[in-house]
C-alpha positions as CSV (number, residue, x, y, z in Angstrom):
1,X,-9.3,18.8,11.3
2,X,-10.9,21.3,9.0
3,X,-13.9,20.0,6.8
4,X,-11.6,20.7,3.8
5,X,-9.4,18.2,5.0
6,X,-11.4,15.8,6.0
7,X,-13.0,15.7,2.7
8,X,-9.1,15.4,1.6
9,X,-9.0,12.2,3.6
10,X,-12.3,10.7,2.6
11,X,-10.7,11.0,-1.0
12,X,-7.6,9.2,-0.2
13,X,-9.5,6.6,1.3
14,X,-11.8,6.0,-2.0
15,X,-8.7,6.2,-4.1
16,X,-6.7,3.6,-2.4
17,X,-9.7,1.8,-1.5
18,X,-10.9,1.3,-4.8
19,X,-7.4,1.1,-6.0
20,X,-7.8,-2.8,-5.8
21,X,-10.5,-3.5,-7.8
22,X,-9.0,-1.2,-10.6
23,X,-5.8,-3.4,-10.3
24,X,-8.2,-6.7,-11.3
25,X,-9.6,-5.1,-13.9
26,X,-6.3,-3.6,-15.4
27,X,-5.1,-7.0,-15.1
28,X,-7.8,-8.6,-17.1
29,X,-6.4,-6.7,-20.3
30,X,-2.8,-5.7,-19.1
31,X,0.0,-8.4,-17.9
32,X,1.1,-7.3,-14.5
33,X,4.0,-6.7,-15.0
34,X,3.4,-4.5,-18.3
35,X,0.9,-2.7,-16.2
36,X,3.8,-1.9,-13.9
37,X,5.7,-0.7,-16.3
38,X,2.9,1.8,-17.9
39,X,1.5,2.9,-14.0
40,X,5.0,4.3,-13.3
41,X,5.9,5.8,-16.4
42,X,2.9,7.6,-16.6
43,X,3.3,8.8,-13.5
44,X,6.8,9.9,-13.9
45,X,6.4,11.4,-17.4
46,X,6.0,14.3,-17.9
47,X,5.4,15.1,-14.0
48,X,9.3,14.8,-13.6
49,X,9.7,18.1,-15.6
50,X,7.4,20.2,-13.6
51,X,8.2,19.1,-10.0
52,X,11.4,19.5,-8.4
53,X,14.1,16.7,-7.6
54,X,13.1,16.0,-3.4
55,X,15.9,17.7,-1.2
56,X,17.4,14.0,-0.8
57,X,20.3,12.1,-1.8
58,X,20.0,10.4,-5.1
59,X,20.3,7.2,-3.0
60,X,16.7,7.9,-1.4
61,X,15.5,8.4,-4.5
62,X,16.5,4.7,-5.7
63,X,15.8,3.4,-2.6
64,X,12.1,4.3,-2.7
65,X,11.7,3.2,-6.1
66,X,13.1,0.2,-5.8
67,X,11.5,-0.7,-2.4
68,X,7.8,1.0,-2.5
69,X,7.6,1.4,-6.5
70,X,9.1,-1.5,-7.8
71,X,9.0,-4.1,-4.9
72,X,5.8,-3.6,-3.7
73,X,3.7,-3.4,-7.1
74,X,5.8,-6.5,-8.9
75,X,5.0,-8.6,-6.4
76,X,1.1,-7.6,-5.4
77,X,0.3,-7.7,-9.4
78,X,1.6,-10.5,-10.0
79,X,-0.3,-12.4,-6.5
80,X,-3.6,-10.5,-8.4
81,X,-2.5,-12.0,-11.2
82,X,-2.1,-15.7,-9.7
83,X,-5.4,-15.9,-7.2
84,X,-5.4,-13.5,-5.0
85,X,-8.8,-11.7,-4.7
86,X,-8.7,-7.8,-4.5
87,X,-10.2,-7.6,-1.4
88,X,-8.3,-9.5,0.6
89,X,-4.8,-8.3,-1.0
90,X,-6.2,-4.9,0.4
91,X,-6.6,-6.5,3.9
92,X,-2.9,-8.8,3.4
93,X,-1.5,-6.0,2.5
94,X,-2.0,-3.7,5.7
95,X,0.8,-6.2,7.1
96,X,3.6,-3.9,6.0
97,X,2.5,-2.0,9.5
98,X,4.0,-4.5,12.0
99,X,6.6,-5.4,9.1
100,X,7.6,-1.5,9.5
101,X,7.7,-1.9,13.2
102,X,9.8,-4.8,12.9
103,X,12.8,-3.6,11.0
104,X,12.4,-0.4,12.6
105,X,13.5,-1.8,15.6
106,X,16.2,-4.4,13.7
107,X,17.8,-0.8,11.5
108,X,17.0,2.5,13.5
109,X,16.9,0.4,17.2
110,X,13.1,1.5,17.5
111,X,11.1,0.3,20.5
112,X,8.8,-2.2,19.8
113,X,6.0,-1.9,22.7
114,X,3.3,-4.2,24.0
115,X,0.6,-3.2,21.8
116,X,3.1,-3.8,18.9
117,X,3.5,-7.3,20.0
118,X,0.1,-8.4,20.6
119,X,-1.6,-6.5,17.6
120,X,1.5,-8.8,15.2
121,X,0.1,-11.8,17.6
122,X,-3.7,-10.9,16.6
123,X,-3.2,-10.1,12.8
124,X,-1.0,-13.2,12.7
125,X,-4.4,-15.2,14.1
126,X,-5.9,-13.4,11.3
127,X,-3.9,-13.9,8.2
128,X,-3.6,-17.7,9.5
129,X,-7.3,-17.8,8.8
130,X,-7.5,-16.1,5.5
131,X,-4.7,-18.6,4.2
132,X,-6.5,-21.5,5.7
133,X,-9.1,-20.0,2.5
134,X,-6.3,-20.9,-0.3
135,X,-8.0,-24.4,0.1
136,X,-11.7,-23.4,-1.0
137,X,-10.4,-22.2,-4.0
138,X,-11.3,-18.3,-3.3
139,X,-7.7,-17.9,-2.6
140,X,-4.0,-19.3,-3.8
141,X,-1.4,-19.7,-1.5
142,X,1.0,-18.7,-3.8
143,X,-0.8,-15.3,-4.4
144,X,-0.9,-15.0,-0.4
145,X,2.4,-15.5,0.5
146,X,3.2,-12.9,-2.8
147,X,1.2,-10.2,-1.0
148,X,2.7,-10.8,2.0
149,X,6.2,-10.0,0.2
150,X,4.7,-6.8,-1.5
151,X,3.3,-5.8,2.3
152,X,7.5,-6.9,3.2
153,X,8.7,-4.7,0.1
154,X,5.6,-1.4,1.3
155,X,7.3,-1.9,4.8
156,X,10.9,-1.5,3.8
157,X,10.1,1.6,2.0
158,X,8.7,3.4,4.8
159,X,11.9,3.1,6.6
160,X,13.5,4.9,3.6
161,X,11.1,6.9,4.0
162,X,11.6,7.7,7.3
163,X,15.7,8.2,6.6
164,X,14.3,10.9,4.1
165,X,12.3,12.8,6.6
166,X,15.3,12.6,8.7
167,X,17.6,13.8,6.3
168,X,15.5,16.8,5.2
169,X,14.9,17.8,8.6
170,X,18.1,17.9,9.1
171,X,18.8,20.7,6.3
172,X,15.7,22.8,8.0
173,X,13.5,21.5,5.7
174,X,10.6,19.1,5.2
175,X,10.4,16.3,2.7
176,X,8.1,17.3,-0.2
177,X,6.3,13.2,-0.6
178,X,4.6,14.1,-4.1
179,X,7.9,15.2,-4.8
180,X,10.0,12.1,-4.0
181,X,7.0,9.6,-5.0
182,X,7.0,11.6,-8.7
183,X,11.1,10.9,-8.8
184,X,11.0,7.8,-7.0
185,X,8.5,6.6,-10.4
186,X,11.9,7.2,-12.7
187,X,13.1,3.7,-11.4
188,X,10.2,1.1,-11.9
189,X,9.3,1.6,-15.4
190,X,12.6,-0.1,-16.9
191,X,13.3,-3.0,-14.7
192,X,9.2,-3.7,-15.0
193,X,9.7,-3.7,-19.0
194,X,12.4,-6.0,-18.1
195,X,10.7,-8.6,-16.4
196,X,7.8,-7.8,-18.7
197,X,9.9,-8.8,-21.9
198,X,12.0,-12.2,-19.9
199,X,8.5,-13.2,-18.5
200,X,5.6,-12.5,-20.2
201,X,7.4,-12.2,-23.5
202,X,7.2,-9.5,-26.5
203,X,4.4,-11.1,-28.2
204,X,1.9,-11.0,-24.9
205,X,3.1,-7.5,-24.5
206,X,2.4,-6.5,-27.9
207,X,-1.3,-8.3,-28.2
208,X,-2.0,-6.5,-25.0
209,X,-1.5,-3.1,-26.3
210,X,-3.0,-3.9,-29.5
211,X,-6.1,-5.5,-28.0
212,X,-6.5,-3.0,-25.2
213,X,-9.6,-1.0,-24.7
214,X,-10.8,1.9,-22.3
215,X,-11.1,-0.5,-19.8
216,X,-7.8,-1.3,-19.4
217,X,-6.4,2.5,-20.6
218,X,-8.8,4.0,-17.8
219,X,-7.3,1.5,-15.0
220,X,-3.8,2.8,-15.6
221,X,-4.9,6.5,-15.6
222,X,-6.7,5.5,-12.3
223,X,-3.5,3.8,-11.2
224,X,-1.1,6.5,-11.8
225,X,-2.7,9.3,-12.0
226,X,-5.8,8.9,-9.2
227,X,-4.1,6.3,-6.9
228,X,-0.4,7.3,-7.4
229,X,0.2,11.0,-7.7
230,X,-3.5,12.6,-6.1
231,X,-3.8,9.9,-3.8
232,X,0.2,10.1,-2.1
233,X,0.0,14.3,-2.4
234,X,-3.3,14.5,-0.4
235,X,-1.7,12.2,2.1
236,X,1.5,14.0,2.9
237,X,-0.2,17.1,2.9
238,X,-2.6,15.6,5.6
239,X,-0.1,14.1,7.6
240,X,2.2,17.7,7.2
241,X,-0.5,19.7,8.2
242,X,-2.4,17.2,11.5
243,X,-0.7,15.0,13.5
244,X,0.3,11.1,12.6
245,X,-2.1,10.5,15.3
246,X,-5.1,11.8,13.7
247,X,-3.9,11.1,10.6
248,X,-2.7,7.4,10.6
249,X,-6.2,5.4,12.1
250,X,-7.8,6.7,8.7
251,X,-6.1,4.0,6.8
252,X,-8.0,1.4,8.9
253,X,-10.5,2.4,6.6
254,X,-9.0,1.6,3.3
255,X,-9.2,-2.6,3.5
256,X,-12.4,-2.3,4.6
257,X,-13.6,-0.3,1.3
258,X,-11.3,-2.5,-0.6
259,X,-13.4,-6.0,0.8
260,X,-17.0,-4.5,0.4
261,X,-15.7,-2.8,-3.0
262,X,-14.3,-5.8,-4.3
263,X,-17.7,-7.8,-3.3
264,X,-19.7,-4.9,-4.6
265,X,-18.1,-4.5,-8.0
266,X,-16.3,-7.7,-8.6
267,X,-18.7,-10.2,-7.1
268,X,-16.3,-12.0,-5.4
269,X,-17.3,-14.3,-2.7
270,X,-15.2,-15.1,0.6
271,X,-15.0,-18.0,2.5
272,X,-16.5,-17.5,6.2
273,X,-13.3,-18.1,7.5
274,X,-11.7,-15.5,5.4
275,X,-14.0,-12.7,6.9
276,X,-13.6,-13.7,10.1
277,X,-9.8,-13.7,9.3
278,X,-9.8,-10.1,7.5
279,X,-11.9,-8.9,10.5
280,X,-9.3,-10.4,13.4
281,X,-6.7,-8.6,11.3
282,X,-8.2,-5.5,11.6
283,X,-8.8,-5.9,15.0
284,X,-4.6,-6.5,15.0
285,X,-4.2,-3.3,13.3
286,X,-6.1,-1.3,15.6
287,X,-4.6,-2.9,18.9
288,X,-1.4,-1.8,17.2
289,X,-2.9,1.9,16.6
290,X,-4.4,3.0,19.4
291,X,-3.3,0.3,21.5
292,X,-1.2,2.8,23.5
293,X,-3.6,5.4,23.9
294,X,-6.4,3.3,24.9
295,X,-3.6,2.0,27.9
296,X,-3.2,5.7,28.9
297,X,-7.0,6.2,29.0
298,X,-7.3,3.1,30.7
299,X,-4.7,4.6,33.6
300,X,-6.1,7.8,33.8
301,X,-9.6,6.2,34.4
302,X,-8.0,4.3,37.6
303,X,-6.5,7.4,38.4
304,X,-9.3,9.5,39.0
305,X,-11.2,6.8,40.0
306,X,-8.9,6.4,43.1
């Protein structure tokens, strides 16, 4: 890749690396599920009136913002919310990879391949020993098995995702992401002000917005604007322009800013059993990666050798 690019990446990496800690400290002024709520109508407003509608049924549209909008960001706010420390979400959280592989192969009858199955056998290994953490008290169990649903909710959306690549490519075109993550951000806000109201109640929401201070302002800019629309457009053009390949192995990168970040900025401390755990799921993610590459390597190695 260019040097342009790779810069490109290095920024998407810091954005959604740092994107964790900026959640925490949103949260510390902002319910979660207000915070929802502002995030997506900032970034659909006024964005909507200057971007075009994505080349996608309207379905797609509601689809993604229900699935990667909504479901993802209620339920990872609300684990942040509960006990879950930010850099572990950012490691949980990179479960939506085998979840994606999973009900790829349930819905589109995708193959799921040996390195699939024994980088989810790994990672499993690994999350096991970050939830054996909840006990210490650096961790809840409920905000664990939360993340795990917003990593579910991530997943589900990348197959609609997936139906929208197919569909545009199928009218000899390519799907615009900024595009459908800008429309996709019309569906969130209301059902989040929803919840916000039934849950957290007017008065809570009110006092927040009364009481809030740059802090909290600066983490929803961050959120919407840094994380959400520069972050997802960068992306897309990355993975338009260079091959998933290349591409993809780059977001091994984002936990790991997220845990020394969240450490760094946050001071929070980790069980030795939950580092060992984030590390053996990262070791899961990679096997599922490059896990067939390093077997065709591995083959052509024995080949020549012979």
């Amino acid at each position: 890749m260019p040097l342009k690019d790779w810069l490109a990446a290095l920024a998407v990496i810091t954005a959604w690396g740092l994107n964790f800690v900026v959640i925490k400290l949103g949260l510390s002024e902002v319910p979660p599920l207000l915070l929802g709520a502002l995030r997506f109508g900032l970034v659909a407003v006024p964005a909507v009136f200057f971007i075009r509608r994505p080349a996608v049924p309207w379905h797609i549209v509601v689809l993604y913002g229900l699935t990667i909008s909504l479901g993802q960001f209620v339920f990872l706010f609300v684990a942040m919310s509960v006990g879950m420390p930010a850099g572990l979400a950012s490691i949980v959280l990179q479960s939506q990879a085998f979840f994606t592989v999973l009900i790829a192969a349930i819905l589109m009858g995708e193959g799921v391949r040996w390195h699939n199955v024994l980088g989810m056998l790994v990672a499993a290994v690994g999350l096991g020993l970050i939830q054996a953490g909840a006990a210490s008290g650096t961790m809840t169990l409920t905000g664990f098995m939360l993340t795990l649903v917003a990593a579910l909710s991530w997943a589900t959306g990348n197959i609609v995702v997936k139906r929208a690549g197919n569909l545009a490519a199928k009218g000899a075109g390519q799907l615009d992401m900024l595009s459908l993550v800008v429309w996709g951000a019309l569906i969130p806000p209301l059902p989040f002000l929803g919840l916000s109201l039934y849950f957290e109640g007017a008065p809570a929401i009110v006092s927040s917005l009364h009481n809030i201070t740059y802090v909290g302002v600066l983490a929803v800019f961050y959120l919407a604007v840094v994380a959400t629309v520069v972050g997802y457009s960068l992306w897309g053009r990355l993975l338009a322009r260079h091959p998933a390949s290349k591409v993809a192995p780059l977001s091994l990168l984002i936990p790991v800013l997220g845990l020394l970040s969240s450490s760094w900025l946050l001071g929070e401390r980790l069980t030795m059993a939950q580092w060992l755990g984030g590390l053996v799921v990262m070791v899961g993610l990679a096997v599922n990666v490059f896990g067939q590459r390093l077997r065709s390597r591995l083959k052509a190695v024995r080949g020549v050798t012979r």
